[in-house]
Each structure stands twice: as C-alpha cells, then as structure tokens.
gemmi code that builds the backbone of each chain (N, CA, C; Angstrom):
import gemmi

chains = {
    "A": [
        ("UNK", (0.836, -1.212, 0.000), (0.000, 0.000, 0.000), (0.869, 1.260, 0.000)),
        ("UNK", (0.433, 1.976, -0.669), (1.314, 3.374, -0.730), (1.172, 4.197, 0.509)),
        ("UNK", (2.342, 5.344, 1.048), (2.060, 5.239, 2.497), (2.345, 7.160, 2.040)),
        ("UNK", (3.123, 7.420, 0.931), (3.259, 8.875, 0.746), (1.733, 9.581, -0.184)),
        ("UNK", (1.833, 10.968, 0.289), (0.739, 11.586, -0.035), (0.298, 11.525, -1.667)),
        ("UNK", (1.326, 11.634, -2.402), (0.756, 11.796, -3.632), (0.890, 10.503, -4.334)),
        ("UNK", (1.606, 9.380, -3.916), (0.977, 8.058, -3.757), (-0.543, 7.796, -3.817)),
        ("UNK", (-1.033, 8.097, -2.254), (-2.351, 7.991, -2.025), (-2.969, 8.530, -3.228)),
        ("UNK", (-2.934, 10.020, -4.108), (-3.489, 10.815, -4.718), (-3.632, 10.148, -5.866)),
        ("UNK", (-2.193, 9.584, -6.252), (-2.672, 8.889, -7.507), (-3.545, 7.422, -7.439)),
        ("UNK", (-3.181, 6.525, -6.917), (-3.988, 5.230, -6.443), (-5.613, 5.415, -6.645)),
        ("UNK", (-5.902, 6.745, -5.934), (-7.519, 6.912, -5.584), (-7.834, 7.486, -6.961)),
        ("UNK", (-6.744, 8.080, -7.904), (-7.001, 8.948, -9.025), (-7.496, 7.300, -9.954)),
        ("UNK", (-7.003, 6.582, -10.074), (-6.757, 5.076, -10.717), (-8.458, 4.208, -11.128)),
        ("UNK", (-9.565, 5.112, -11.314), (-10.489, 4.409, -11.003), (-11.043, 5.408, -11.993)),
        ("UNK", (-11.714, 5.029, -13.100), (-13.283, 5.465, -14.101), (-14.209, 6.475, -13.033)),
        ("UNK", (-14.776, 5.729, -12.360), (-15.851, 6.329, -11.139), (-15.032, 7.128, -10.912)),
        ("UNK", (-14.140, 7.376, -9.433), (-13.645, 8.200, -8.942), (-13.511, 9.357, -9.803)),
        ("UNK", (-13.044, 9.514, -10.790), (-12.992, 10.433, -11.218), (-13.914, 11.348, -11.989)),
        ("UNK", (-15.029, 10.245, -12.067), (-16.104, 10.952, -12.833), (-16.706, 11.668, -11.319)),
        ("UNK", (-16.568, 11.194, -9.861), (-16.999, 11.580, -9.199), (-16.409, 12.877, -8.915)),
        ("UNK", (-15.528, 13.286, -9.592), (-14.645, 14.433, -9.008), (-15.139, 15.408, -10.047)),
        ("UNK", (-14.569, 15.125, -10.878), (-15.568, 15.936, -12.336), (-16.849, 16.759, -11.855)),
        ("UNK", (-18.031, 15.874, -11.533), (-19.004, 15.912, -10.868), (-19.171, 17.010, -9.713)),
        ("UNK", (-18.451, 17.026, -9.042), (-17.902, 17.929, -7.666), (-17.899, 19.276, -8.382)),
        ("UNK", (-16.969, 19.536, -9.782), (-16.426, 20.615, -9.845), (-18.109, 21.876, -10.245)),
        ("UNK", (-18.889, 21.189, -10.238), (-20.098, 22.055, -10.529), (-20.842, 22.313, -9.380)),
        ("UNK", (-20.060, 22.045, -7.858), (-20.238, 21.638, -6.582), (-21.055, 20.779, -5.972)),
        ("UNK", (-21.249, 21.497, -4.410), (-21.423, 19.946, -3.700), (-22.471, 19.155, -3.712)),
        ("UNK", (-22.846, 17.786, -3.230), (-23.324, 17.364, -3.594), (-23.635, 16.527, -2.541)),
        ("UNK", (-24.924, 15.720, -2.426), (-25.343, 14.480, -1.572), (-24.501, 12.748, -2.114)),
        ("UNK", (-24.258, 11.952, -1.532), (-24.517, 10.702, -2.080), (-25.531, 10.300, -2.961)),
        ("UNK", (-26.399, 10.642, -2.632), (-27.434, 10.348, -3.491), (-27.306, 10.967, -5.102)),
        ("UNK", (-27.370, 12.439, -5.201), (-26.724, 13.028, -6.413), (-26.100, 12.461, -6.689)),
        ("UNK", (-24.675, 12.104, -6.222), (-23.155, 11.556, -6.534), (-23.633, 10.040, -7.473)),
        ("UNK", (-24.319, 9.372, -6.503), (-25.065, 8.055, -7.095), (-26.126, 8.068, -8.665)),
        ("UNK", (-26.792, 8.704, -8.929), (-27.644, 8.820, -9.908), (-27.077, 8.707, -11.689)),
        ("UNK", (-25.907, 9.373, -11.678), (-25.296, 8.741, -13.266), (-24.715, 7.661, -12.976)),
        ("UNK", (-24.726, 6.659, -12.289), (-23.829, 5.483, -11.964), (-24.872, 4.273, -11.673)),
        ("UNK", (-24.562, 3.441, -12.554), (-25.122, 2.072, -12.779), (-24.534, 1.051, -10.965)),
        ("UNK", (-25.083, 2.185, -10.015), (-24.268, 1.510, -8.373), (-25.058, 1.485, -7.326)),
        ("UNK", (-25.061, 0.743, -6.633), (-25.824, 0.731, -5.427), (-24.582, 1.899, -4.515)),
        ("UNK", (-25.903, 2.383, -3.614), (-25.429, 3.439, -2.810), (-23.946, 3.183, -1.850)),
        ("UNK", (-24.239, 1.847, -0.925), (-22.641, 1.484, -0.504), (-21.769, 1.744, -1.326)),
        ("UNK", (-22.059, 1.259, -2.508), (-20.749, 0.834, -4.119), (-20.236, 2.367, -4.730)),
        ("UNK", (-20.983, 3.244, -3.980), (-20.544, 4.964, -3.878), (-20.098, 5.167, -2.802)),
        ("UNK", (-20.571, 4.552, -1.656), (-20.171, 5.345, -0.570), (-18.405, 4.828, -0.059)),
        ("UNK", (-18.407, 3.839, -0.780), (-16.870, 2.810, -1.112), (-15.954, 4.137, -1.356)),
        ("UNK", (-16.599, 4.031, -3.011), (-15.652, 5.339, -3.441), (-15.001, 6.391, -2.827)),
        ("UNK", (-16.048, 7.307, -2.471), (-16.152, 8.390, -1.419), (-14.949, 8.292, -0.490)),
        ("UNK", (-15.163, 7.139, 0.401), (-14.256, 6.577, 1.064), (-12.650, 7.084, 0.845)),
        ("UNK", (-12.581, 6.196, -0.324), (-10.950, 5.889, -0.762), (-10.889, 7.645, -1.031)),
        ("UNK", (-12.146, 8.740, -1.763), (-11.123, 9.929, -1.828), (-11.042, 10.831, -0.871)),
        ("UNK", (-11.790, 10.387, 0.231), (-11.978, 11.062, 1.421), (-10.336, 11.014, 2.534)),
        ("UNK", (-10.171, 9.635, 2.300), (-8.956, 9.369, 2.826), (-7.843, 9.922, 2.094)),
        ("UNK", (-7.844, 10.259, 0.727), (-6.855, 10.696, -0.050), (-6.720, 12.189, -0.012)),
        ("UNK", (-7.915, 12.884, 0.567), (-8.162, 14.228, 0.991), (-8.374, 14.446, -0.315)),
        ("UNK", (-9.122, 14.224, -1.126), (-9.341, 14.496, -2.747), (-11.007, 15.338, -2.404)),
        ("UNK", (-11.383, 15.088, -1.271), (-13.153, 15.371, -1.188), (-13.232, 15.673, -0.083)),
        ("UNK", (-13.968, 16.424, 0.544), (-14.249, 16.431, 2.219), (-15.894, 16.364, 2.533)),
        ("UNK", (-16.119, 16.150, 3.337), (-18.019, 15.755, 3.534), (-18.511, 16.454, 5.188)),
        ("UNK", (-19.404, 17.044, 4.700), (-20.170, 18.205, 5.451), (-20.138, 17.010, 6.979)),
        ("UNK", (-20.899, 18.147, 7.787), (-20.940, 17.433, 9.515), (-22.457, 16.980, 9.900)),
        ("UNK", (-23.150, 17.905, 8.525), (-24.627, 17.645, 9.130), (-24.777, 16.025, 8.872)),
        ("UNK", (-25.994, 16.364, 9.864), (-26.450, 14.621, 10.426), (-26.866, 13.893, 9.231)),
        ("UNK", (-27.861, 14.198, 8.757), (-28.220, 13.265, 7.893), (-26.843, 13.485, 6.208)),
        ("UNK", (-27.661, 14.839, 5.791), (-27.142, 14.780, 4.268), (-25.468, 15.728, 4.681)),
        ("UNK", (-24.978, 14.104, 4.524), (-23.302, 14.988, 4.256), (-23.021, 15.125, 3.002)),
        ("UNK", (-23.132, 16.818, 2.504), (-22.803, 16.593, 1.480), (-20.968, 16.560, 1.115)),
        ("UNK", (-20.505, 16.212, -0.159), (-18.965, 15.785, -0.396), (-18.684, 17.038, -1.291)),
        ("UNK", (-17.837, 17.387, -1.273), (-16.940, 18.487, -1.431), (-15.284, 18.481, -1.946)),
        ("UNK", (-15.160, 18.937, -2.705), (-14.393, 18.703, -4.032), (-13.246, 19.231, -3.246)),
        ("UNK", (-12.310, 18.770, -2.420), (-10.688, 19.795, -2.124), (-9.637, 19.483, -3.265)),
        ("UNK", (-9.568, 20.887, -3.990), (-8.936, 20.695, -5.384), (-7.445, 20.749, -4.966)),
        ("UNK", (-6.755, 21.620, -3.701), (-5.282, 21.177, -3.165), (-4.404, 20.186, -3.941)),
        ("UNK", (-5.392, 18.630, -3.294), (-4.114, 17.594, -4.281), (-4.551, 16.940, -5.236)),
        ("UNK", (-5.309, 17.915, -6.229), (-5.186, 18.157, -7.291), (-4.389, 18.769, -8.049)),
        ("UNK", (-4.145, 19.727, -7.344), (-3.101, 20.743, -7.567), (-1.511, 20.448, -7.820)),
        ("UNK", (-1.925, 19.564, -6.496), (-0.212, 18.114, -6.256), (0.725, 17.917, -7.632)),
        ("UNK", (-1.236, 17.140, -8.065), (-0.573, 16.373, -9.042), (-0.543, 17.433, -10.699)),
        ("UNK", (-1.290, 18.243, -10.989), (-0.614, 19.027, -11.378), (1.070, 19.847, -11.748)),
        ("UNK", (1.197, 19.702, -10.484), (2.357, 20.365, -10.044), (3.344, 19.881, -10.305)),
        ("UNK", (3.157, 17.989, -10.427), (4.152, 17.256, -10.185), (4.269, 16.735, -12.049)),
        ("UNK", (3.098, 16.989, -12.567), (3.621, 16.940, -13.962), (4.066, 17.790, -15.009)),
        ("UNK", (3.942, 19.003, -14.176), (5.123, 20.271, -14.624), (6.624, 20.073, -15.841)),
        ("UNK", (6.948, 19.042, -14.453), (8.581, 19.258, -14.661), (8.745, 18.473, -16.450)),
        ("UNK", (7.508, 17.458, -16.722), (7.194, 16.917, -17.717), (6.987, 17.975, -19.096)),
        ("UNK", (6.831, 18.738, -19.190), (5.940, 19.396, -20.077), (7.251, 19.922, -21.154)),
        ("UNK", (7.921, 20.094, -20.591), (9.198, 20.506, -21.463), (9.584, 19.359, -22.336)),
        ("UNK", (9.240, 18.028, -22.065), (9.742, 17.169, -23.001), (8.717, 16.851, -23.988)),
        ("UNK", (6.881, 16.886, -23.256), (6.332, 16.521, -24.540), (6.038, 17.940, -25.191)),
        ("UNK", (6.369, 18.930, -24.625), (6.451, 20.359, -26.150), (7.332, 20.106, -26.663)),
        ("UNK", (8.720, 19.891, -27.040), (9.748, 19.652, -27.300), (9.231, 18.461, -28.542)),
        ("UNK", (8.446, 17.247, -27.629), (8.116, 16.107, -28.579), (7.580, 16.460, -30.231)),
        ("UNK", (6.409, 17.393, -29.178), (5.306, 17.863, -30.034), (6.158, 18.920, -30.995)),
        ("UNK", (7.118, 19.948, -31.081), (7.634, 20.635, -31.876), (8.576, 19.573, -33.187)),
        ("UNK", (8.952, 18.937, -32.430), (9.771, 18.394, -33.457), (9.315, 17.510, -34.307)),
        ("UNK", (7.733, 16.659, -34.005), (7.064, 15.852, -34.968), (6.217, 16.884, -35.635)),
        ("UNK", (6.346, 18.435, -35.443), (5.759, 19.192, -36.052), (6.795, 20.195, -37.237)),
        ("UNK", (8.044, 20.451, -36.977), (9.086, 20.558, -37.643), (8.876, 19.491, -38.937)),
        ("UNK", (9.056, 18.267, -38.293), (9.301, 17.089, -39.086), (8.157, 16.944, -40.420)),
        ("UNK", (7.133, 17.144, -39.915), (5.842, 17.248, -40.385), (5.766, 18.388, -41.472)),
        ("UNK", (6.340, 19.839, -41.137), (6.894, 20.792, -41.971), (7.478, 20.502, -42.956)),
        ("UNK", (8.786, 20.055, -42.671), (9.646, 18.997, -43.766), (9.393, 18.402, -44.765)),
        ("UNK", (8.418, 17.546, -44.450), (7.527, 16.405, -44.949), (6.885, 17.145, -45.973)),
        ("UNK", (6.048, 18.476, -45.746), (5.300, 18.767, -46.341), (6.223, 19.565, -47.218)),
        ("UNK", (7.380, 20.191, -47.008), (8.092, 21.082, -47.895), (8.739, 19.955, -49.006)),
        ("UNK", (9.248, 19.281, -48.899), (9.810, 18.246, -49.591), (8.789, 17.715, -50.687)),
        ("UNK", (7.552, 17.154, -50.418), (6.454, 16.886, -51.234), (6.137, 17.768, -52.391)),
        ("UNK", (6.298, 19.264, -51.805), (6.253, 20.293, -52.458), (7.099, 20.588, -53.847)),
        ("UNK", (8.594, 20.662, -53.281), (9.632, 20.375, -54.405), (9.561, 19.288, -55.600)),
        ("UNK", (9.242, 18.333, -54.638), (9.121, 16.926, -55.809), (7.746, 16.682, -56.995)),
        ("UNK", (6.891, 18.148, -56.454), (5.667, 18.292, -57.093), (4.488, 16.590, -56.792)),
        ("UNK", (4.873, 15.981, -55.373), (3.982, 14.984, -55.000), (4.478, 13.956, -55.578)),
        ("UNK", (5.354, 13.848, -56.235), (6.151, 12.297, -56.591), (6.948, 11.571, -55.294)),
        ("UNK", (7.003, 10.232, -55.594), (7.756, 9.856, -54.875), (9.259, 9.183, -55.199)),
        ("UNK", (10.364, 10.100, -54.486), (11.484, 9.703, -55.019), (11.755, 8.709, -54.566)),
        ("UNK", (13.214, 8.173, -55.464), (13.394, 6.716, -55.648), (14.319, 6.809, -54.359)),
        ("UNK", (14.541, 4.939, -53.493), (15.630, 5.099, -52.636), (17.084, 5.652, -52.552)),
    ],
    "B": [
        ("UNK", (-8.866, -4.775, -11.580), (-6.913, -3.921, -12.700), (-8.141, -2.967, -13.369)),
        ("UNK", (-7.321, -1.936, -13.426), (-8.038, -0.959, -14.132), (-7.794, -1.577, -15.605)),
        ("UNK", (-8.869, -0.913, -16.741), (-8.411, -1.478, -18.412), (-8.395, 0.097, -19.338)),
        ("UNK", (-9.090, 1.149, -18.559), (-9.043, 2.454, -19.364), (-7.672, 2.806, -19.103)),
        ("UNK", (-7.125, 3.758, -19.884), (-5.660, 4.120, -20.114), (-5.236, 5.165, -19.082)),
        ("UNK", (-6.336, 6.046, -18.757), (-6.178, 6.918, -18.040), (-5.787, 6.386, -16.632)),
        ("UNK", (-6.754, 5.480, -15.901), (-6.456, 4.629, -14.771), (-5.214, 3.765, -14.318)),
        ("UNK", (-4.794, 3.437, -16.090), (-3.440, 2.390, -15.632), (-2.627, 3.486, -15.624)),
        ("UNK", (-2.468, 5.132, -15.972), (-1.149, 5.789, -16.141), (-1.385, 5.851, -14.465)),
        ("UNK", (-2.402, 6.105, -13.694), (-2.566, 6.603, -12.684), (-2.092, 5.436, -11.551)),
        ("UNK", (-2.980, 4.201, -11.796), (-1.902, 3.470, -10.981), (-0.055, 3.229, -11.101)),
        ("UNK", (-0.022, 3.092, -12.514), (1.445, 3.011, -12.528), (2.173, 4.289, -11.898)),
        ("UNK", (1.429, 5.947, -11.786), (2.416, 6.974, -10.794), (2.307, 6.486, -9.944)),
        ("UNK", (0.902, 5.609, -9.211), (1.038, 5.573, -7.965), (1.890, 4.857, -6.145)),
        ("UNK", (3.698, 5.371, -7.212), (4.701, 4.333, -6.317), (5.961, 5.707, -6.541)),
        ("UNK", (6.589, 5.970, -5.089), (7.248, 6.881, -5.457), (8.534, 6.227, -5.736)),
        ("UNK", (8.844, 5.340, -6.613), (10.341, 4.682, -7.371), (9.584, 4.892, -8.500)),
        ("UNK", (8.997, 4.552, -9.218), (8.243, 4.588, -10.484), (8.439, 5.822, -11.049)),
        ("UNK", (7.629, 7.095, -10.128), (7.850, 8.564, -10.120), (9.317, 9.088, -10.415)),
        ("UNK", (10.308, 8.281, -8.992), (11.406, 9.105, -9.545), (12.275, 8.544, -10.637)),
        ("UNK", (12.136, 7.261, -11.072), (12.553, 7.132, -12.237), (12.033, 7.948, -13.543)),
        ("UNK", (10.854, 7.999, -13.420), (9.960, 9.003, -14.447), (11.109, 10.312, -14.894)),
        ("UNK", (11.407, 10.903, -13.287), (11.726, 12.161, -12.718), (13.274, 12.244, -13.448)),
        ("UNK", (14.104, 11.238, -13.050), (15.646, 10.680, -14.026), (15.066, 10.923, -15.478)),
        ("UNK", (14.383, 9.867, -16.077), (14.507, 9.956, -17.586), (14.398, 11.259, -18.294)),
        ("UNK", (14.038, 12.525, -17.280), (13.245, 13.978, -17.451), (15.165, 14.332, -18.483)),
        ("UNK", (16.204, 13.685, -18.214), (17.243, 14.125, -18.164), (18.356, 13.437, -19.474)),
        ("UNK", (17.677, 12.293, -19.878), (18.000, 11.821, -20.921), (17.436, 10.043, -20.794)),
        ("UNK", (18.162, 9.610, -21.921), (17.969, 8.003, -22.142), (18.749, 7.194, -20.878)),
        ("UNK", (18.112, 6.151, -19.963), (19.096, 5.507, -19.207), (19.028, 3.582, -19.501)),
        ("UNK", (19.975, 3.251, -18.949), (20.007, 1.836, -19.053), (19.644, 1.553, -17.379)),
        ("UNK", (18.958, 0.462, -17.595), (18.227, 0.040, -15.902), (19.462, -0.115, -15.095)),
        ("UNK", (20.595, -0.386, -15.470), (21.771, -0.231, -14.080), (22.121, 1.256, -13.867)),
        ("UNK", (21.886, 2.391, -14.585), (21.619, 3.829, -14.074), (20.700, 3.778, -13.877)),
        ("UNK", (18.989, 3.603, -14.260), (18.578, 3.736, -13.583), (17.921, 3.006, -12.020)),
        ("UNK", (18.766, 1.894, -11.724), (18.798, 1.194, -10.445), (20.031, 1.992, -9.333)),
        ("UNK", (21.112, 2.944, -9.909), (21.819, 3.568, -8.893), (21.278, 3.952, -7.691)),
        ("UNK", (20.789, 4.745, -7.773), (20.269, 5.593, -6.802), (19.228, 4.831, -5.658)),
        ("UNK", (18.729, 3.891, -6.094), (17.961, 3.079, -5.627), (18.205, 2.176, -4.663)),
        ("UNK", (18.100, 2.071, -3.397), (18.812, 0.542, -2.827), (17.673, -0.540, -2.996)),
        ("UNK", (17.932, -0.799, -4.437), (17.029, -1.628, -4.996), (17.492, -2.802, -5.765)),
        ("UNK", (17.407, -4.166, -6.077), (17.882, -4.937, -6.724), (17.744, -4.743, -8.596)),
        ("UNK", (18.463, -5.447, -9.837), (18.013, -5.296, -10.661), (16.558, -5.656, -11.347)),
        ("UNK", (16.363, -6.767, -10.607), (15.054, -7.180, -11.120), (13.922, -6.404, -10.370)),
        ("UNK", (13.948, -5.574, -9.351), (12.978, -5.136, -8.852), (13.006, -4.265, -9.487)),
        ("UNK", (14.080, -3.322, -10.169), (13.813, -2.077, -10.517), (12.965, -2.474, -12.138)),
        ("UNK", (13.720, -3.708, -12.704), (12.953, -4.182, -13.740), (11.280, -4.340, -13.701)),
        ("UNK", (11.007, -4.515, -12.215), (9.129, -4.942, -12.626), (8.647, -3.612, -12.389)),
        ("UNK", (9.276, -2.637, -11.674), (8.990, -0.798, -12.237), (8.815, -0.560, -12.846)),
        ("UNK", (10.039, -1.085, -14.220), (10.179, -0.853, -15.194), (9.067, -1.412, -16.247)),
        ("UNK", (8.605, -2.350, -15.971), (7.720, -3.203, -16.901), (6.328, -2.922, -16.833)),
        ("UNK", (6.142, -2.249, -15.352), (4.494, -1.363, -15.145), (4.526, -0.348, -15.695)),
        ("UNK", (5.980, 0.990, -16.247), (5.907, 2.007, -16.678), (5.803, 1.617, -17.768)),
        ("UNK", (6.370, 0.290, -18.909), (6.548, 0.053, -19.700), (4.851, -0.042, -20.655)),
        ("UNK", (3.822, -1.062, -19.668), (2.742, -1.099, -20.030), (2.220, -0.155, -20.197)),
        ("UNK", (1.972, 0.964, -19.216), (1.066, 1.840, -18.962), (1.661, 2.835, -20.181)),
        ("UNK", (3.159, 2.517, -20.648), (3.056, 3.664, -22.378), (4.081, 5.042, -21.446)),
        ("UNK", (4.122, 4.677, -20.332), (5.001, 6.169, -19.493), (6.418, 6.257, -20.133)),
        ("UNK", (7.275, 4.642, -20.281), (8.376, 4.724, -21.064), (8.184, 3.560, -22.150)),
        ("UNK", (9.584, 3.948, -22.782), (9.643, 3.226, -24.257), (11.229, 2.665, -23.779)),
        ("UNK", (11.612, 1.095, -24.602), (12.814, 0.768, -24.511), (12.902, 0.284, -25.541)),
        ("UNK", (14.305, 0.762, -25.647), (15.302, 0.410, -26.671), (15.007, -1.111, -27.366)),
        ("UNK", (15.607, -1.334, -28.645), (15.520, -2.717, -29.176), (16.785, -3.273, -29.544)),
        ("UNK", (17.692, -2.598, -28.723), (19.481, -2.968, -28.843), (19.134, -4.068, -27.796)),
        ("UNK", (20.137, -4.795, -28.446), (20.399, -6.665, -27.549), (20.540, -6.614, -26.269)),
        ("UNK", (21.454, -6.020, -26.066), (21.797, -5.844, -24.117), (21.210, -4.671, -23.726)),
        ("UNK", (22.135, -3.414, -24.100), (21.648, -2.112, -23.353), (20.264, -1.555, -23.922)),
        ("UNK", (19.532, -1.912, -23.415), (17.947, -1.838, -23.655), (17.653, -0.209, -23.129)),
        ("UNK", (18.030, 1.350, -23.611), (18.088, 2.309, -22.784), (16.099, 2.326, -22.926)),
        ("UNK", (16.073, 3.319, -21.058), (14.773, 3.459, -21.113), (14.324, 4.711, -21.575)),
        ("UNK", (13.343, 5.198, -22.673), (12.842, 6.833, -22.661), (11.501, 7.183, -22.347)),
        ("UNK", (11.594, 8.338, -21.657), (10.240, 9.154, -21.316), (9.613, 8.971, -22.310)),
        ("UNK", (7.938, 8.494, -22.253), (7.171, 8.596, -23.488), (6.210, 9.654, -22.724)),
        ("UNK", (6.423, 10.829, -22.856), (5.833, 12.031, -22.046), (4.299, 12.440, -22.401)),
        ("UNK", (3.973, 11.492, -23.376), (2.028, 11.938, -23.895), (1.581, 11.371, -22.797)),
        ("UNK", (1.489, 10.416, -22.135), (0.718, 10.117, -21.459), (0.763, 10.975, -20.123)),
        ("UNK", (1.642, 11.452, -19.853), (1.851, 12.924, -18.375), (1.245, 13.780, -19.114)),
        ("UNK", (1.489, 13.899, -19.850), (0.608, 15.533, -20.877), (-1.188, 15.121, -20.579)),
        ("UNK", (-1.799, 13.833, -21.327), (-2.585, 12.874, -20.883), (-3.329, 13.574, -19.017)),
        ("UNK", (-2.671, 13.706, -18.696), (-2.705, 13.700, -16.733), (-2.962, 14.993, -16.640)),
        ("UNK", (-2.025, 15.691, -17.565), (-2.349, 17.521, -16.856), (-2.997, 17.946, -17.322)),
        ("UNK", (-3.562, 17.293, -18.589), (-4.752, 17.767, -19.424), (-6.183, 17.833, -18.388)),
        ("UNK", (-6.191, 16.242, -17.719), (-7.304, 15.950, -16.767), (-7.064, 16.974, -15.988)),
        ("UNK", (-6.313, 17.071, -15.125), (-6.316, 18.024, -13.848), (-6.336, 19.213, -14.265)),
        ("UNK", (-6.519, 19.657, -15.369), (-6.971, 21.319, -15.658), (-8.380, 22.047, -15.200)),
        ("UNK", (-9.385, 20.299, -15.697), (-10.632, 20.917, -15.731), (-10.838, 21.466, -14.023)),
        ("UNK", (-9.777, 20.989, -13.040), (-10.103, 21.641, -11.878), (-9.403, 22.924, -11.311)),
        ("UNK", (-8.381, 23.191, -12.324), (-7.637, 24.636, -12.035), (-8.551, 25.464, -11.383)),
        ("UNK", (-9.797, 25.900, -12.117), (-10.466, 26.993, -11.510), (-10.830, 26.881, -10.171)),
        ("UNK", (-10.844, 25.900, -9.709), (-11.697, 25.463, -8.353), (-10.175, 25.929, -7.335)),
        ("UNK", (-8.905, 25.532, -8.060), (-7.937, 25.520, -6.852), (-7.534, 27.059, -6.880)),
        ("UNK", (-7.972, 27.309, -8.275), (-7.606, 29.437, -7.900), (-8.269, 29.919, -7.021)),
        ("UNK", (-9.490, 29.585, -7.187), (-11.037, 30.325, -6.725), (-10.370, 30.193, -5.375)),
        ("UNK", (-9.973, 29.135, -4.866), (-10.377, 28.345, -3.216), (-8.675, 29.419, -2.761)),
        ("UNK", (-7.842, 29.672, -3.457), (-6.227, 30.014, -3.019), (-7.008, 32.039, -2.840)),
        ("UNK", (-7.795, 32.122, -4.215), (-8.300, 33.891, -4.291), (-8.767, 33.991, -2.921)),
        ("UNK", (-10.078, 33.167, -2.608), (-10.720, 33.627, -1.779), (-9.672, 33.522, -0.564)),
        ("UNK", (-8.763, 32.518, -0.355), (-7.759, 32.638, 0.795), (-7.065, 33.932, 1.007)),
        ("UNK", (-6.582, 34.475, -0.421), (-6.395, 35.949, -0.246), (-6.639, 36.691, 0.458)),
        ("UNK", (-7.912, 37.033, -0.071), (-9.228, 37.664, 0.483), (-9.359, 37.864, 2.054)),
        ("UNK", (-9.663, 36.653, 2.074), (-9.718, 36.263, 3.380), (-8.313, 37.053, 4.523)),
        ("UNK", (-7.537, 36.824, 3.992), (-5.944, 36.796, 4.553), (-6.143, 38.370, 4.805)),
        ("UNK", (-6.401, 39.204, 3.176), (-6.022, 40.727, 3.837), (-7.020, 41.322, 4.537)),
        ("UNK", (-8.473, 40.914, 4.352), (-9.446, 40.935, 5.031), (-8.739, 41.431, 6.604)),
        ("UNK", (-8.240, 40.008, 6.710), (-7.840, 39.572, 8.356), (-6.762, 40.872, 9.158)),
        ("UNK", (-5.738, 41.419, 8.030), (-4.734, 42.125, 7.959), (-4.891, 43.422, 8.395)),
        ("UNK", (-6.080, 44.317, 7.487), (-6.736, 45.129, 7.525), (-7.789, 45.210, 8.932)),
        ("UNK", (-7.986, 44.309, 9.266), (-9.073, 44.332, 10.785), (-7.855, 44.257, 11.418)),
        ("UNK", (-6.823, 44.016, 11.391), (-5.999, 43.827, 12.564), (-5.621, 45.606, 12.523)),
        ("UNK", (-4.984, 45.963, 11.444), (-4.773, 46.882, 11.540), (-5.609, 48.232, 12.092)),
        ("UNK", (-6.719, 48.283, 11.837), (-7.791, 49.291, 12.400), (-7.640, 49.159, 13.710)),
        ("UNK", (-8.140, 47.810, 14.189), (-7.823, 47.408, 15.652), (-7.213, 47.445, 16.681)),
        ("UNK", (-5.764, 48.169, 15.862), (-4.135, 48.372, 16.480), (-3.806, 46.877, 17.172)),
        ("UNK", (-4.377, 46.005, 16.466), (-3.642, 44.659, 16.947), (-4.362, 43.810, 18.112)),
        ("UNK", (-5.600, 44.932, 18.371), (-6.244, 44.661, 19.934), (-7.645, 43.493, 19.544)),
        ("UNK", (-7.435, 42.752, 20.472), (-8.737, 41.668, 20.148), (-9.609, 42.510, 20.325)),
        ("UNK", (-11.175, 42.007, 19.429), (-12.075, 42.719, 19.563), (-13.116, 41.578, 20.657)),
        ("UNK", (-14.285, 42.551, 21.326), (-15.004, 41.459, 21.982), (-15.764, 40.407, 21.067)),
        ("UNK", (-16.996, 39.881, 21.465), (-17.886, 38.487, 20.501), (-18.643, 39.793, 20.428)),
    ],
}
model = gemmi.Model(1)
for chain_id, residues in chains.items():
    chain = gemmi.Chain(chain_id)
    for i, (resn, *xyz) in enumerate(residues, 1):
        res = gemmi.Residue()
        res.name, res.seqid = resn, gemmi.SeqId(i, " ")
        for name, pos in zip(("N", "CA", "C"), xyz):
            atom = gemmi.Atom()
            atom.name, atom.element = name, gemmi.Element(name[0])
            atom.pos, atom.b_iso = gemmi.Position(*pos), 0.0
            res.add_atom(atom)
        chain.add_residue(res)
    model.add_chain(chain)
structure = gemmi.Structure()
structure.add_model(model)
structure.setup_entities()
C-alpha cells in the first residue's frame, strides 16, 4: 500500500468512477445520493468510493447529520498538477519536433511536385 | 486492474520509485543499471517498475540486444495535466478567496491596532 501523499493521490485517481466523481464535484457539492444517480451503483458501491477519496483528501463531507454533502478539495489536485510540470518541457519539445518534421515532410512533397522519389 | 488508459497511467504513478525514475529519464535516455543507482534496490525489482511504466506507455525501450536504454514517453503525463486542468479553476477560486480572506484579516488587525475585539 502506498504510504506517501501523492501516492495515495494517484492510487484513488486510478479508477473510471472516482474520477467521474470528481468531475461531478467541480459544478459543486453534492449528496450521495446526487453523486449516485449517473452510476449504474448501489449506494454502498458509492459510498466505497467516497471513502478511498476522502482518505486521499481528494473530497471532504459536510458534519450535518443526515445529508453529508462531499466536497471537491482541489489542493491535491493541484499536487498532481504540479508534479507533472517538470514533464511538459519534453512533450512540447516532442510535439515541436514531430511538427518541424511534419513541416519537412510537407516542404519536400512540395519540391518533388507529390512524386515519390526513388531510394 | 483498471483497463481504461487513463487509470493504468494513474496506478502506474502511484509508487514513489516509479515517479522518480519518471523524474531521471526527465534528463536523458538511461540503461536500468543507471537507472537502479540511486535506488537501494535490486536489478530485477527495478525491472518490474520498469515493466508497469513500460505497459502503462510512461516509457519506451530500446531494441538494442543488451543495453535496452529506457525513454520518457511524455504523452501520457501531458494525458494527466490535461485531466487536472478541468479543476484549475476550483484551486484558484479556493487560493483567491484565501487571499481575500488573509487581507481581510490584515486590515481588521490593523484598524484594531492589533487589539482583540469582543464576541
């Protein structure tokens, strides 16, 4: 089991549901019951979910008695954001140069008037 | 086991050796005995790291006989920050209103000359 924070963040991120449940959040809060209604789930089989992002601090849930509603804490969201930063320089980089290349491609075609030269 | 693509990139971050190998390749091509240095990790363990990043599409390896180097395949992190955008607004909104809040607090102190006020 993963024991560091953005461990936890991703693990709970790892799930279809979960994340549609978060999605969901961002138009705010909400009951279980709401949360439940686009989902082919019995209410436990949500309240599971909930669970795992509650513990991941991905959601937080009201105090009132009956309807707690769940609540979107976008923070370590933010995490993971943050943490794919340092990434971005390599796939622009990717993306420029299969776009260069792509340039090429198309300038070359150009010259040859759409023939294809021999090996 | 998760089977959508999005879920397996998410379980495969979710191990911080996985991550910081991710974090190494940010720096060039490595062979699994660089990237097992740093690690007090065996070769084959760093290998089944290697073989979950491998699935999930995070890296690409070489098709040379021995030195098999590993590379960042960085679409699928691009993939990740794409998702976590749709919640940017929620983590500005929630950091603004902290602002807010903050000079709010600053400004009453100041009128106040620093002095608690009664309930």
């Amino acid at each position: 089991m993963p024991t560091d924070q953005l461990s936890t963040t991703f693990a709970a991120l790892a799930d279809p549901t979960r994340r549609a449940i978060l999605a969901r959040l961002v138009t705010g809060d909400c009951s279980v019951t709401e949360l439940a209604e686009p989902f082919a789930m019995s209410l436990p089989a949500v309240s599971k979910h909930l669970r795992v992002l509650e513990r991941a601090g991905l959601i937080a849930r009201g105090r009132e008695a009956q309807w707690r509603p769940c609540r979107l804490e976008a923070a370590r969201l933010k995490e993971v954001a943050d943490w794919t930063e340092r990434f971005r320089a390599i796939w622009e980089q990717r993306f420029d140069r299969l776009e260069t290349y792509l340039q090429q491609l198309t300038a070359k075609e150009k010259r040859h008037g759409g023939k294809k030269r021999g090996q």
